[in-house]
N, C-alpha and C positions, 0 to 999 in steps of 0.2 A: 504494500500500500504506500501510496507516495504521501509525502506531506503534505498538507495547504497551504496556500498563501496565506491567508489569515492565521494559521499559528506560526508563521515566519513573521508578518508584520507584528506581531501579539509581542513575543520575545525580543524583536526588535524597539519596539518601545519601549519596554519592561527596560533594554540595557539602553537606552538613549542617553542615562544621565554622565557614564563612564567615557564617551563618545567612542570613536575610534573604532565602533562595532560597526560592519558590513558581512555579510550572506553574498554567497555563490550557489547557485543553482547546480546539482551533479546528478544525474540520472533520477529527476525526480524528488530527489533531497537537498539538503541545504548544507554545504561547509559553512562555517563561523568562523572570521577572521578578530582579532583583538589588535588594534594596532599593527595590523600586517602578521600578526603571529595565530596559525591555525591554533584553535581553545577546545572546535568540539565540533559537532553538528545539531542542527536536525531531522531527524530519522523518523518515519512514521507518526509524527506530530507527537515526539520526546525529546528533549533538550536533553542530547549527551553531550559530555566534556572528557577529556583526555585524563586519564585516572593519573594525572602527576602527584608528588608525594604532599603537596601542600591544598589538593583538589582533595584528596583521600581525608586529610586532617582534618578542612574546613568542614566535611561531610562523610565525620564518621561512622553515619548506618545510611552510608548512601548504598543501591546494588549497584552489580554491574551485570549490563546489559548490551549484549552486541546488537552494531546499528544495523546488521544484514550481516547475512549468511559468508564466513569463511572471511569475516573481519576480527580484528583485536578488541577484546572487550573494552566497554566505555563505562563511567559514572553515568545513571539514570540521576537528573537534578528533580525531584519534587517542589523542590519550594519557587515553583516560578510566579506565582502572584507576590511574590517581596520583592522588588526595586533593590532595597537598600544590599537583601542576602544576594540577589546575582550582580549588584555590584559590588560587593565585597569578595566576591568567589573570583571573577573576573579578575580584579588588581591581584589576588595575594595570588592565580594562576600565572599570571605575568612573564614574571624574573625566570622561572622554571622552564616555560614553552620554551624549545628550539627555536634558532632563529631560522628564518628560510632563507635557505642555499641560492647564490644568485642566480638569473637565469644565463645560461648561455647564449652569446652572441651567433647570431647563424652568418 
């Protein structure tokens, strides 16, 4: 099942106050970018995040939940009606994310 538009715009305002949040479209779902640093997606109208160690801390009876089949498990995030918790999730996942590899000149 693909996601909606409207629980991509939903979660999009949710983190509007951290700024720097922008969504990509991938087969139907949604990557989450943070500042240019992938944080998670949208999967079947579920906000997962990249189970880094400071994601794991913030949310520690979060599950984890693959976003599709013969992927790495993610943090399922519940608490999305709070502004303040997925901005707070957001910054303290930050410093942790990899940064992305430049792209190559062709």
């Amino acid at each position: 099942m693909a996601s909606s538009k409207e629980y991509l715009e939903f979660i999009l305002e949710q983190l509007s106050e951290p700024g720097g949040v922008s969504a990509r479209a991938m087969m139907g779902e949604y990557i989450l970018y943070y500042n240019g640093k992938i944080v998670g997606g949208i999967y079947d109208d579920r906000l997962l995040v990249k189970p880094v160690k400071t994601a794991i801390s913030y949310m520690p009876t979060a599950t984890y939940e693959l976003p599709y089949e013969g992927a790495k498990e993610m943090l399922l995030v519940d608490e999305v009606e709070s502004r303040e918790f997925l901005t707070g999730l957001f910054n303290a996942m930050y410093e942790e994310l990899p940064t992305p590899k430049p792209k190559k000149k062709k």
